[in-house]
Steps between C-alpha positions, in 0.01 A plus 500: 500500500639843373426833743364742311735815407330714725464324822918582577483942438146455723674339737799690515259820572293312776878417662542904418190561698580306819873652519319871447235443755777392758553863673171481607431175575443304858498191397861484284587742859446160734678314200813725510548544865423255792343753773544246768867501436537854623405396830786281522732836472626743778422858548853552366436269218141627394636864490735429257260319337265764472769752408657292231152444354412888551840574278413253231112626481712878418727359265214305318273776489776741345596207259087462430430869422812530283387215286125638482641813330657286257344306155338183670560592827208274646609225334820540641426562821252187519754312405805626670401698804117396629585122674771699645351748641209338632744227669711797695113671585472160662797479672391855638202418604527162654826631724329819634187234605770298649682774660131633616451198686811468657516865558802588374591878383565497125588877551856459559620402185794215534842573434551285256149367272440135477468423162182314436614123433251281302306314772611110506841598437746246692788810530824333570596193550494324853835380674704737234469256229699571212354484132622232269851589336338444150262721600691774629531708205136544425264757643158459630 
């Protein structure tokens, strides 16, 4: 059985759709960004967090606006900018609920911003384990 010729561009412009509805979306939000994970995080942690996130939501927005001013800017910013920014929104708003909770002050800005690390993430290895010789040379 053949698909037709059409069925690929249509679906190509639903997948267009989804990524340009992402900004604004709650449900891709919860996909993003584990809320309950924020509540695993110290005051110290969640600030950084939440200023980290409150940079990248600046930086986006300048990048977003730029790109609107240009020739298919909304195309380009669906596809480049909107699952970004609505991730670091996220990330905003889930550590000031955490930090809420736990009442922490998210005034003081920390002296050095945690960059926000993809949830899941293992970070380094346990017991100082050393990466594979062969390995060595390539970067992740």
């Amino acid at each position: 059985m053949q698909v037709p010729k059409f069925v690929p561009p249509i679906g190509g412009l639903v997948a267009l759709a989804v990524v340009g509805c992402a900004a604004d979306s709650t449900m891709v939000e919860g996909l993003m960004v584990m809320p309950s994970y924020f509540d695993t995080l110290q005051c110290s942690e969640l600030a950084g967090r939440f200023h980290a996130a409150s940079q990248r939501i600046y930086e986006l927005t300048m990048l977003r606006d730029k790109a609107a001013n240009e020739p298919g800017g909304a195309v380009s910013n669906a596809l480049a900018y909107n699952t970004a920014y609505a991730k670091a929104e996220a990330t905003k708003k889930y550590s000031e609920a955490a930090a809420n909770r736990k009442g922490c002050d998210l005034g003081k800005k920390p002296a050095v911003a945690a960059k926000p690390s993809p949830e899941g993430s293992t970070g380094p290895r346990p017991g100082g384990e050393r990466e594979h010789p062969a390995f060595s040379g390539i970067s992740r």
